[in-house]
ZAMARGU-4260 file (C-alpha; in steps of 0.2 Angstrom, whole numbers, plus 5000, padded with zeros to 4 digits):
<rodrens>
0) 4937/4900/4900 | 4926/4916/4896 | 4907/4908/4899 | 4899/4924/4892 | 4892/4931/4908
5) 4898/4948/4910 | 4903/4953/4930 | 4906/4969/4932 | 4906/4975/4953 | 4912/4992/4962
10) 4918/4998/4978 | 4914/5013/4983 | 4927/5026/4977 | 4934/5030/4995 | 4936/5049/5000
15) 4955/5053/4998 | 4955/5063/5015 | 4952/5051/5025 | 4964/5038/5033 | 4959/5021/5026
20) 4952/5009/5041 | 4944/4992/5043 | 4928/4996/5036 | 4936/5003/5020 | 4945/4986/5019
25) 4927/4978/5022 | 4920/4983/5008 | 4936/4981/4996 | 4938/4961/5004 | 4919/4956/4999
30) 4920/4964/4984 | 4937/4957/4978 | 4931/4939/4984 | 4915/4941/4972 | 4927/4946/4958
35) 4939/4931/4961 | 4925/4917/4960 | 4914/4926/4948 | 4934/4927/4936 | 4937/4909/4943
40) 4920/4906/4935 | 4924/4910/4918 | 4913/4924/4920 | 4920/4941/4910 | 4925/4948/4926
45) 4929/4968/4930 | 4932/4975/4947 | 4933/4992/4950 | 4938/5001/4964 | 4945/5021/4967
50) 4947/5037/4977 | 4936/5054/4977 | 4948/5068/4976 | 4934/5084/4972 | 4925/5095/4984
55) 4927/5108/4995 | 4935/5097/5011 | 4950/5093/5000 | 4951/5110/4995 | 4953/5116/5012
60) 4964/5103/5018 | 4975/5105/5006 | 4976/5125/5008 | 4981/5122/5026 | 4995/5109/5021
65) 5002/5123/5010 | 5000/5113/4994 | 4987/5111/4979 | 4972/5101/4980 | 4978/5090/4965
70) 4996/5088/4974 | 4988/5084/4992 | 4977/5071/4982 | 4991/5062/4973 | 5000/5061/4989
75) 4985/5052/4998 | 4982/5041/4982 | 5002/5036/4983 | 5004/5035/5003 | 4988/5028/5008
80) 4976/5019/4997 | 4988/5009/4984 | 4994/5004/4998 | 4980/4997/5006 | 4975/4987/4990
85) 4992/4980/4993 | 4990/4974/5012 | 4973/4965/5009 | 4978/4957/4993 | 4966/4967/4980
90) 4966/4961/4963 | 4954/4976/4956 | 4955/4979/4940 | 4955/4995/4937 | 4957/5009/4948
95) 4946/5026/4945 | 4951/5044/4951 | 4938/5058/4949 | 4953/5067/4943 | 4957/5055/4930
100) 4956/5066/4913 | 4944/5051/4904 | 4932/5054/4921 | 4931/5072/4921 | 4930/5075/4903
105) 4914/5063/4904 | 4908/5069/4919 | 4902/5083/4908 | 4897/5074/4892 | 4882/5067/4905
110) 4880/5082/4911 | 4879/5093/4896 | 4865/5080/4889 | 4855/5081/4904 | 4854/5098/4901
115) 4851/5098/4885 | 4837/5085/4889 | 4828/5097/4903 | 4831/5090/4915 | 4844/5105/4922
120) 4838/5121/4927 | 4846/5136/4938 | 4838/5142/4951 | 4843/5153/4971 | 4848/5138/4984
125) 4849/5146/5003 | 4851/5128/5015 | 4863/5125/5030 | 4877/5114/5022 | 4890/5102/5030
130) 4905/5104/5024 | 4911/5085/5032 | 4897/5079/5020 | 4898/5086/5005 | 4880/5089/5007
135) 4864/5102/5009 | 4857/5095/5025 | 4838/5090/5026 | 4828/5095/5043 | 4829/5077/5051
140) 4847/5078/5053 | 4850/5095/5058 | 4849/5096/5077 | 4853/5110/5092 | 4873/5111/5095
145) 4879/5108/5113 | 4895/5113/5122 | 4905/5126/5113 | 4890/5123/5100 | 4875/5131/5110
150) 4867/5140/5100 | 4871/5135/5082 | 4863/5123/5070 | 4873/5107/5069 | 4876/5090/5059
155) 4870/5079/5067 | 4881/5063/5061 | 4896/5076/5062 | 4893/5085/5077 | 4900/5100/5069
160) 4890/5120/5065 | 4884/5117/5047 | 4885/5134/5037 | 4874/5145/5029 | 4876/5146/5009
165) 4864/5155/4998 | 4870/5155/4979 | 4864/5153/4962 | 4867/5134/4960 | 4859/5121/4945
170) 4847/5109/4949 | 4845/5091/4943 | 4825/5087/4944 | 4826/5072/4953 | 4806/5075/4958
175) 4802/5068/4941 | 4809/5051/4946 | 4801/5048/4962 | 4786/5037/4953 | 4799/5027/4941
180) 4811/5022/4955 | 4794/5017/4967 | 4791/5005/4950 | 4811/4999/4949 | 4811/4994/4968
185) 4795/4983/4967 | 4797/4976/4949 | 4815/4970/4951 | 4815/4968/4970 | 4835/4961/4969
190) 4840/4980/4965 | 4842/4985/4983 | 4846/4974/4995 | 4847/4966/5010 | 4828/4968/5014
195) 4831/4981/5029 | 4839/4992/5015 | 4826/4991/5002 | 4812/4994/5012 | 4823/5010/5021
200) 4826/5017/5001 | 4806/5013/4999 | 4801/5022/5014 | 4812/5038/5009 | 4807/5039/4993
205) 4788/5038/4995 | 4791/5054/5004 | 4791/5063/4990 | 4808/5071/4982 | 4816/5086/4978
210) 4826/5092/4965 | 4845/5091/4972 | 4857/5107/4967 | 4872/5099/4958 | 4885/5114/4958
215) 4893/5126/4964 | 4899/5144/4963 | 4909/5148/4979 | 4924/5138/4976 | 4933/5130/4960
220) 4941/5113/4965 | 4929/5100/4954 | 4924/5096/4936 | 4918/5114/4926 | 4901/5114/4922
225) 4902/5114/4905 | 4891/5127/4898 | 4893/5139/4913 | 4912/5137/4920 | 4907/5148/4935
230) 4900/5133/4945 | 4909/5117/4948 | 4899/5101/4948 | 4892/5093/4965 | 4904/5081/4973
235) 4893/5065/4974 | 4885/5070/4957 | 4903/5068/4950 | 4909/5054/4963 | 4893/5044/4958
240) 4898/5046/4938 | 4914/5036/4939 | 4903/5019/4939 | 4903/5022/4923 | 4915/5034/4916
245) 4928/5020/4920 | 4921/5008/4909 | 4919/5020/4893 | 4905/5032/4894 | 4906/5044/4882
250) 4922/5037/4873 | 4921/5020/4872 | 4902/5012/4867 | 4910/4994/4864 | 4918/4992/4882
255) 4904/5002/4889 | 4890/4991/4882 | 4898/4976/4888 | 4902/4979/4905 | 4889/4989/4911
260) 4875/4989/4922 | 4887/4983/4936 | 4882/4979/4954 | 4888/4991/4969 | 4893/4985/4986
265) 4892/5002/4998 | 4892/5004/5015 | 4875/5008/5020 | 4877/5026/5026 | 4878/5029/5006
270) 4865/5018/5001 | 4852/5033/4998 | 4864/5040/4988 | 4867/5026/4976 | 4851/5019/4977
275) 4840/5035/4973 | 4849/5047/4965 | 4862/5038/4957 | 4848/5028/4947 | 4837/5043/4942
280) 4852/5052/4937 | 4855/5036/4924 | 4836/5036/4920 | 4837/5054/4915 | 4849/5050/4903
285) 4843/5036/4895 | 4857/5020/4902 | 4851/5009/4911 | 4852/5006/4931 | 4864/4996/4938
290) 4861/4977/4942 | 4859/4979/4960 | 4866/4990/4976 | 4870/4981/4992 | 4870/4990/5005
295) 4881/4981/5018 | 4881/4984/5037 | 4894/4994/5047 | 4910/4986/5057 | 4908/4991/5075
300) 4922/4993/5088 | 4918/4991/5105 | 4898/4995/5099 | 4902/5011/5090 | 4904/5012/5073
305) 4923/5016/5067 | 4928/5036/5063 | 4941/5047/5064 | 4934/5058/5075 | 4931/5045/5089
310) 4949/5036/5086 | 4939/5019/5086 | 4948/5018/5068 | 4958/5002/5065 | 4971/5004/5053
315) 4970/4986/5040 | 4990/4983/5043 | 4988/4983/5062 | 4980/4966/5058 | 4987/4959/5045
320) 5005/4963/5051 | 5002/4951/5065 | 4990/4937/5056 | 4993/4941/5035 | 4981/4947/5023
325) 4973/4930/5021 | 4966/4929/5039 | 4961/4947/5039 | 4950/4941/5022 | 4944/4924/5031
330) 4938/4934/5046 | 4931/4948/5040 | 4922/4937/5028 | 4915/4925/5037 | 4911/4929/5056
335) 4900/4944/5050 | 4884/4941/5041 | 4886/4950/5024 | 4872/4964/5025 | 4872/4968/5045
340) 4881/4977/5057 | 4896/4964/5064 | 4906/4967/5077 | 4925/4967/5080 | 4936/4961/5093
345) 4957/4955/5092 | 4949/4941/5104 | 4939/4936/5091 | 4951/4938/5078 | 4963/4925/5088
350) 4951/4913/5091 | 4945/4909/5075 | 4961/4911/5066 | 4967/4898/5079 | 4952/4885/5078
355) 4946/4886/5060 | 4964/4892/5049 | 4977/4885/5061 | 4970/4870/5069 | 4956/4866/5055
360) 4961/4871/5038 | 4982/4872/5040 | 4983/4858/5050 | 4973/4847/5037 | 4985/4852/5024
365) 5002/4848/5033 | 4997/4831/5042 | 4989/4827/5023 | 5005/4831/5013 | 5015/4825/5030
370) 5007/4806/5028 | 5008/4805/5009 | 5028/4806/5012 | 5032/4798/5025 | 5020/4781/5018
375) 5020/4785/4999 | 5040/4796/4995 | 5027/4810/4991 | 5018/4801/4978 | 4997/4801/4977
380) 4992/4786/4979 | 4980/4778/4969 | 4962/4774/4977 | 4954/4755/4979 | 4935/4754/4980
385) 4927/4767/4988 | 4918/4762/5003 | 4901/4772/5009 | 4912/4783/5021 | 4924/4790/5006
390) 4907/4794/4996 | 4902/4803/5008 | 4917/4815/5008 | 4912/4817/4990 | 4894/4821/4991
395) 4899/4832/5006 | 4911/4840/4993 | 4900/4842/4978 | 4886/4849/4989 | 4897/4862/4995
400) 4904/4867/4981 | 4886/4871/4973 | 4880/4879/4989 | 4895/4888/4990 | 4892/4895/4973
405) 4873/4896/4976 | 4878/4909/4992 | 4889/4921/4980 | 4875/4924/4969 | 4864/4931/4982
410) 4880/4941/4989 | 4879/4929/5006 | 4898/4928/5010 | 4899/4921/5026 | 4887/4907/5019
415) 4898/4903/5006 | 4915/4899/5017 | 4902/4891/5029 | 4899/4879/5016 | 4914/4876/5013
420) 4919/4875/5028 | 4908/4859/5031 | 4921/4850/5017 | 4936/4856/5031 | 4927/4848/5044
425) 4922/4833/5037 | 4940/4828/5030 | 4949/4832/5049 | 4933/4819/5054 | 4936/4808/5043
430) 4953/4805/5046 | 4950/4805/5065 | 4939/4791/5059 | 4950/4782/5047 | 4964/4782/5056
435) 4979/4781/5042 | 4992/4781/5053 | 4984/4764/5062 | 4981/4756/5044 | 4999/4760/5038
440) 5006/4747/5051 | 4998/4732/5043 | 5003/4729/5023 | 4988/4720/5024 | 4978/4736/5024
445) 4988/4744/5010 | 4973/4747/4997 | 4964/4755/5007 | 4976/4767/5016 | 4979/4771/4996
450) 4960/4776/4997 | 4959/4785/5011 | 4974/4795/5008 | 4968/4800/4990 | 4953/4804/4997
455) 4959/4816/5010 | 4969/4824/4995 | 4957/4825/4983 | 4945/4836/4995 | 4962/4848/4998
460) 4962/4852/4979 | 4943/4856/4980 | 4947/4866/4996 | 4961/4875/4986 | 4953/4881/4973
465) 4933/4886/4982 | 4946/4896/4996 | 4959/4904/4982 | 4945/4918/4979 | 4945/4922/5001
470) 4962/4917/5004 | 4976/4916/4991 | 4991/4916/4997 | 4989/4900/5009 | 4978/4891/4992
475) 4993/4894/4983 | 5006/4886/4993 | 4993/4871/4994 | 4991/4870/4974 | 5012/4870/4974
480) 5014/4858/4989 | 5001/4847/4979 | 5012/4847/4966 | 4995/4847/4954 | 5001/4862/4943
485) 5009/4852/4929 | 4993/4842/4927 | 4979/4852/4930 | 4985/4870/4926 | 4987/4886/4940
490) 4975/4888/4953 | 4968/4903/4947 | 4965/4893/4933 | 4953/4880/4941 | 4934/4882/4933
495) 4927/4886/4952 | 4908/4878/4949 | 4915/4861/4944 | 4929/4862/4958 | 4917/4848/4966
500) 4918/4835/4953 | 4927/4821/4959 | 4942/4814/4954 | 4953/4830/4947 | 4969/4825/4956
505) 4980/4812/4945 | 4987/4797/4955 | 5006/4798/4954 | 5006/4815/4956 | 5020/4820/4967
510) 5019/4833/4981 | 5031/4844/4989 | 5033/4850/5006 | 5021/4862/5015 | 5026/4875/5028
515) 5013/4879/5041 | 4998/4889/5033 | 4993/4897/5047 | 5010/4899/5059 | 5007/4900/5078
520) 5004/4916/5086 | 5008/4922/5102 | 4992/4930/5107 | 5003/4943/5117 | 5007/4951/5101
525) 4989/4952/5095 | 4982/4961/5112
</rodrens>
């Protein structure tokens, strides 16, 4: 089914210390549904997704735990974020630890050639640091302390007293890049979006850079420099390096030269990161820069965006124990505009999961399969002419198919399942409309209750195969009840972009029984 294309899109790799929330679950959603229709497209899909395990905030922790950076690591990569791959139904395909031996060990091939390139030097570093971070703070966001604070130099997204550190540290010379990166962002204008990011990385570049220090000396837990293994190597110069040690830098040319550049999806608090200095890192050595970063917007809880500190975290399974991984995905994908800042609420949540995946998709499915057996035994019925209200449905189902598919390319997921949506709502009216029930009464009418009720099923297999990438589970009870795997193949098997086409389902086809998609739920428990 391979068409040749080559689809290769990342997560963030997600700092192991923290405890996995909705807004890491955000990122992992938007980027598995691209993977899923861009695989279901026959495209040579690979989706990546991982943890940061390096740096001086894992160190620490894992001293006051009384264990070993590497065991308190392993521990959170086995407790907290395999799981949460498996509460939201990931389907990555691989996943990358910075402490992987095939990432570290080409963490400092790149860098030994960027030395031997120039583009490295050593050099005295004196800077207020944040240990929370990772990170040299520049002036705009140190501010005054308050509190028990007064007096000290804080972080000003932690809040915390950032601390003095003067040492010997290398340099990358990222001040060469600032003219090439202004020329990337305006001769390929897709590289950072949305807009509102790619005019912020513009705006922040055009002030001129610096070079950026990326090791150091006072502590050991991180990838050796490789020709001076007093200094470890800065955690987001290594984090950033697992784009493309995963995919064979260093070791393997032939997957490496197929799969990258990929795209990123990043929250947008680390956009300057992976749209500045990830790119003139690459440029430095020669590879080229990734396809695109896309910088989405944050998920806000009572108008505050989530953190630990706050306890305005939501942990994923607090959702999807009450409503199932497939209406976390639905939600999270469509009622927020990919790219902004969307907000969160359970009332929300229950609502839409009530009028668009219970009432409108579910229940389209059951009285569908529910009609074809009590008037058919279960068997499709074959169609009669079509009348101008049936092609309708199948103008209404081609268009959304294309505009569907139209809306993944420019990363707009909530357009996609709008579109789709449109094929949802126009079957539940057309059967309003058609009333099957009324024409079953007359043997007169026969031909075209046959019509009507190919029709409606028909549009369910589109609607099966265009959801399976947002909401598998439920798709894939639908393709068994539709009783369409002997002829047509599994779901996940369904060419995506010709899902539209009309006329897939085979009369005769027998169907099977379908429990409720979307059960009930007493909105008590969801409170």
């Amino acid at each position: 089914m391979s068409s040749g294309r080559s689809f290769y899109v990342t997560t963030p790799i997600f700092y192991v210390n923290d405890a996995p929330h909705i807004g890491h679950a955000y990122t992992e959603v938007a980027a598995d549904m691209l993977a899923r229709w861009h695989r279901q497209s026959g495209d040579d899909t690979w989706s990546l997704t991982g943890t940061d395990e390096h740096g001086e905030k894992i160190l620490r922790t894992a001293t006051a735990n009384g264990t070993t950076p590497q065991e308190w690591a392993d521990k959170l990569v086995r407790e907290s974020w395999i799981p949460l791959l498996e509460t939201i139904d990931i389907s990555n395909d691989d996943f990358i630890r910075t402490t992987d031996e095939r990432h570290e060990k080409n963490v400092q091939v790149f860098l030994q050639k960027l030395y031997d390139d120039g583009f490295i030097y050593s050099g005295e570093y004196s800077g207020l640091y944040c240990v929370g971070c990772e990170e040299f703070k520049p002036e705009s966001e140190v501010v005054d302390g308050t509190g028990e604070f007064a007096g000290q130099k804080v972080c000003a997204i932690h809040s915390k007293p950032l601390e003095r550190l003067e040492e010997k540290n290398y340099f990358f010379r990222m001040s060469d890049f600032s003219q090439r990166l202004l020329d990337l962002y305006e001769q390929n204008p897709e590289f950072v979006q949305p807009e509102s990011a790619r005019n912020e990385v513009i705006q922040f570049v055009r002030q001129g850079l610096n070079d950026l220090s990326i090791s150091r000396s006072s502590f050991d837990w991180g990838v050796k420099v490789p020709w001076d293994d007093s200094h470890v190597v800065y955690v987001w110069f290594d984090a950033l390096l697992n784009y493309i040690t995963a995919v064979g830098y260093g070791q393997d040319d032939a997957t490496f030269e197929s799969r990258w550049p990929g795209m990123h999806l990043v929250g947008k608090d680390i956009l300057r990161f992976h749209a500045v200095i990830w790119p003139a890192m690459l440029m430095a050595a020669g590879l080229p820069v990734p396809h695109r970063v896309f910088g989405h917007g944050w998920l806000l809880v009572g108008g505050e965006k989530m953190s630990k500190s706050k306890l305005t975290g939501i942990a994923p399974h607090e959702i999807t124990d009450t409503f199932g991984s497939d209406a976390f995905r639905y939600y999270f994908m469509s009622a927020i505009h990919f790219g902004q800042d969307g907000s969160f609420s359970w009332e929300d949540l229950s609502a839409r999961y009530q009028a668009e995946l219970a009432n409108g998709f579910g229940n389209l499915a059951s009285r569908t399969l529910a009609m074809i057996t009590r008037y058919y035994d279960g068997v499709v019925p074959a169609p009669a002419e079509y009348t101008e209200a049936d092609l309708n449905v199948q103008r209404v189902v081609a268009e959304a198919v294309a505009n569907a598919d139209a809306a993944i390319e420019k990363i707009a997921l909530h357009e996609s399942l709008a579109a789709i949506w449109t094929v949802v709502e126009e079957l539940n009216g057309y059967i309003t409309v058609q009333e099957p029930w009324a024409l079953a009464k007359d043997e007169a009418n026969r031909e075209r209750l046959n019509t009507v009720l190919y029709t409606v099923a028909e549009g369910l297999r589109a609607l099966a195969v265009v959801l399976s990438p947002t909401i598998p589970k439920a798709t894939t009870k639908l393709w068994t009840a539709l009783g369409v795997e002997d002829s047509l193949g599994a779901l996940t098997a369904q060419p995506i972009r010709s899902a539209g086409v009309w006329g897939q389902l085979v009369p005769g086809t027998t169907v099977g029984a379908l429990e409720a998609l979307f059960p009930r739920i007493e909105t008590t428990n969801a409170e």
